[in-house]
N, C-alpha and C positions, 0 to 999 in steps of 0.2 A: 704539933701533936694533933691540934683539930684538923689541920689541913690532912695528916695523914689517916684521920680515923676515918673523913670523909670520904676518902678515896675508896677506903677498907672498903665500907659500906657501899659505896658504888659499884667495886667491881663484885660485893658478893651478890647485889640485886641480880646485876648486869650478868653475872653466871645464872644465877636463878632461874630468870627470865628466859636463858636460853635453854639450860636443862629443861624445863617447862616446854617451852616450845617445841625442842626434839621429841617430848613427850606425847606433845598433843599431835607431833608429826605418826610420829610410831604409829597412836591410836589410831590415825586417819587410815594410812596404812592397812592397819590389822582389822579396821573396820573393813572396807572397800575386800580386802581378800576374802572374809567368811561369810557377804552378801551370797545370797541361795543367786544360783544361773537357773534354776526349775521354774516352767512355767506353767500354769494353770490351763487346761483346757477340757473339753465336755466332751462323755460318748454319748449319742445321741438315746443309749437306751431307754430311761421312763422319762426322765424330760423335756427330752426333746424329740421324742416317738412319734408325736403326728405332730407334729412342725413341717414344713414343707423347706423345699431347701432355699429361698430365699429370705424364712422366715427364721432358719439355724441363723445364716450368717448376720441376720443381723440384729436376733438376741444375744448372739456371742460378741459382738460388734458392741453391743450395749452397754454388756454386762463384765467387759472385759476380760471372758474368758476367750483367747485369739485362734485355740487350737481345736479342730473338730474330726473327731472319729466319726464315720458314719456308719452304723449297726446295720445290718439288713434287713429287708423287711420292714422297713419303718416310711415313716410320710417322705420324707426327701424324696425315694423313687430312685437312688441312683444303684441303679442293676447292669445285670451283663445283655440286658433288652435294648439296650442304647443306641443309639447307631451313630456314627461319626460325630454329625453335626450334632448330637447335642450332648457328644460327651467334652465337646469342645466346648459348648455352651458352661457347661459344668466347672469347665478348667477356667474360663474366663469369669465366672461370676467367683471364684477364689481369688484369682489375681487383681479385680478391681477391687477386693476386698480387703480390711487389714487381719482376715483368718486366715489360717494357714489350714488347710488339708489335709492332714497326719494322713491317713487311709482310711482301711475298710476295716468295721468289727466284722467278722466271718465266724457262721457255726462252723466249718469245715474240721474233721478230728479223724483223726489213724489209729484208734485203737479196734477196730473192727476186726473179726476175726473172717469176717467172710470177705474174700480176697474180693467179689462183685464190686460191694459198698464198697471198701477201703478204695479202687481203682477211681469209682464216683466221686469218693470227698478227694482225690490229689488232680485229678484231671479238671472239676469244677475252682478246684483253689487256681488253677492256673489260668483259666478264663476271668477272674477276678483280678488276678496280678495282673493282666492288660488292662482291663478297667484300670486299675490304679495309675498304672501307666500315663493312659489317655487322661485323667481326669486333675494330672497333676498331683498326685499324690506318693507317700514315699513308701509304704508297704503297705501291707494286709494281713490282720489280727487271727491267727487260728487258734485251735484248743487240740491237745493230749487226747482223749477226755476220759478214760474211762482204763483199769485193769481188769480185762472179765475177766473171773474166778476161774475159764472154763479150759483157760488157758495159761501156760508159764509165765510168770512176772516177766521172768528174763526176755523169754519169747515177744510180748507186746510190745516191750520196752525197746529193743531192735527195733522192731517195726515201724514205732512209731516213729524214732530217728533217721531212719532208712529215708520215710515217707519224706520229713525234714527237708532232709538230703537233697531228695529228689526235686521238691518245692521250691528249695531253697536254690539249689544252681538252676533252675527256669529263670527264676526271679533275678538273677544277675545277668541277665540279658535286658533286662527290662529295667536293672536301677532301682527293685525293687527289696524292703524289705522282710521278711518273715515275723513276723511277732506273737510269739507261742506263750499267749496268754496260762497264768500256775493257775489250771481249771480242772476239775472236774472228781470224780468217784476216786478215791487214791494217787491218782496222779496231781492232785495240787498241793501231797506232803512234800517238803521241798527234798526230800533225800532220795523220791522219783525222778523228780526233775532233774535230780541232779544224775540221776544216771542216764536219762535219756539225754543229757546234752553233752554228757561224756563219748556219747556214740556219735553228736553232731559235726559234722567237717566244715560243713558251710558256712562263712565268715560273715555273710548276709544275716543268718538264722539267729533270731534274738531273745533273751526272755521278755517276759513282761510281768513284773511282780504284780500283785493280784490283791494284796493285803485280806488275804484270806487267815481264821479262827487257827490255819495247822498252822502259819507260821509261828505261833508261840509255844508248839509243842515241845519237847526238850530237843534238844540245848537251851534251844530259846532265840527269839528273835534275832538278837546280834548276830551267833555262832550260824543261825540259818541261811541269814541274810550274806554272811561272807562267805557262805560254803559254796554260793550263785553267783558270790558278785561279778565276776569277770564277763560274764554272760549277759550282763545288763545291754538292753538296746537303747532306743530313745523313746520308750511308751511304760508307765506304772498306772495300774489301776488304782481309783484310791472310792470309797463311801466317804457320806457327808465326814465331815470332820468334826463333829460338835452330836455326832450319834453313836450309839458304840460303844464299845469298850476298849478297840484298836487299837495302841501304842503309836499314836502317829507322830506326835511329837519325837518318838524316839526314833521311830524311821526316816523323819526328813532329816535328821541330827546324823544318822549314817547316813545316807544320801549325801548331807550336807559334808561330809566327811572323805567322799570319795570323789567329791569337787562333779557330783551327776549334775549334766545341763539338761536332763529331757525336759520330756510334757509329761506333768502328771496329770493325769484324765478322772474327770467325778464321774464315775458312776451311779450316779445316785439311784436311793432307793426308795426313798418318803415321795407323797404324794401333797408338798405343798399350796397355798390356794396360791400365792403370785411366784410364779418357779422364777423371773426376773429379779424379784427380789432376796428370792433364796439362792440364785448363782453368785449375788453381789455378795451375799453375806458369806457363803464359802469361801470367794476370793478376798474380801478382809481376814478369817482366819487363817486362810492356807498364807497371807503375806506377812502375819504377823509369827506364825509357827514357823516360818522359813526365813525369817529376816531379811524381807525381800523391803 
């Protein structure tokens, strides 16, 4: 009888211990699957605006934020002024680097109603998209920007897709992609965007959520966020994360949900006194808000 209670007891440990194990397998499992693929990087707008370009790559290098949009107009200097040699320089100091080159933020926008300007900002985007090109990088960031009054919603709205279109099949000569930043006067209520991208054909031409105040108009974030999602490229704008009122916790959770690998990019907006220490501090919340 003892011999057989002993056994009892053994084999119920000995199951125990296994269910247990499968368990902690499962967990391991189901941990490793819901780890965020998004990674953190910086548009050079306020802080990193007069940094020069050897001194981006290697506060980003620092502060391990690895990915870097470069604004225009800013200290780096990297324009369509370039010439060969030193846009090659440009690709080389990325490549010995461990930052990756996302592209170019670009004012570039098509809501213009005078055909002059509109011809300007698609013919300039295109001389950009070979900079991108050249300099190792994978697209170049434009904007909507604007619905004038003065003109049919419907009418802009073409337009602006059309412009897309046209940017956009350039850009696939060149390995390039579009990234049509949710910017500007009406056009960054997502039910815009969503109809200028309903016009969009070209499989290059990308959004770039923007985390702008209309994404929580009604429906509401989620309902907005899915109404775009398919249209996701590999670039999200994001502000500090620790400023604001933003829902960002609940956008990297749909993010995290539709398994997105981009770069989320900080745009920051504050004027801290060590910006070094305030990119490091961004990149502990955004690791601990994404379960990275």
């Amino acid at each position: 009888m003892k011999n057989n209670l002993s056994r009892r007891v053994f084999i119920q440990k000995s199951l125990a211990a296994g269910i247990g194990l499968a368990a902690m397998r499962n967990l391991e499992a189901f941990s490793v699957s819901v780890v965020s693929g998004m990674k953190l990087g910086l548009c050079t707008y306020l802080w990193g605006q007069d940094w020069d370009l050897p001194t981006l790559i290697a506060n980003c290098e620092k502060t391990g934020l690895l990915g870097l949009e470069l604004r225009t107009h800013h200290a780096h200097k990297v324009e369509t002024n370039l010439n060969a040699a030193q846009r090659a320089e440009v690709k080389k100091r990325f490549a010995d680097s461990k930052v990756t080159c996302i592209g170019y933020g670009a004012n570039f926008e098509y809501h213009s109603p005078d055909p002059a300007k509109l011809r300007e900002n698609i013919e300039q985007t295109k001389e950009y998209i070979k900079l991108c090109k050249d300099i190792g990088a994978s697209g170049i960031k434009v904007k909507p920007n604007d619905l004038p009054a003065s003109v049919a919603k419907e009418k802009t709205i073409a337009q602006i897709a059309a412009s897309l279109n046209e940017v956009g099949k350039f850009a696939q000569d060149y390995g390039q992609l579009i990234r049509v930043e949710v910017h500007g006067n009406l056009t960054q209520e997502i039910p815009n965007m969503r109809a200028i991208f309903e016009q969009v054909t070209e499989k290059n031409v990308k959004m770039c959520w923007n985390c702008n105040d209309q994404d929580l108009l009604p429906p509401g974030l989620e309902a907005n966020f899915n109404s775009v999602k398919k249209w996701f490229g590999d670039t999200v704008h994001i502000r500090e994360l620790n400023e604001g009122n933003y829902p960002y916790q609940q956008l990297f959770n749909l993010f995290n949900g539709i398994k997105y690998d981009g770069w989320i990019l900080l745009e920051a907006r504050t004027s801290p006194a060590d910006r070094i220490s305030a990119m490091k501090d961004q990149l502990a919340l955004f690791n601990k808000m994404t379960g990275i």
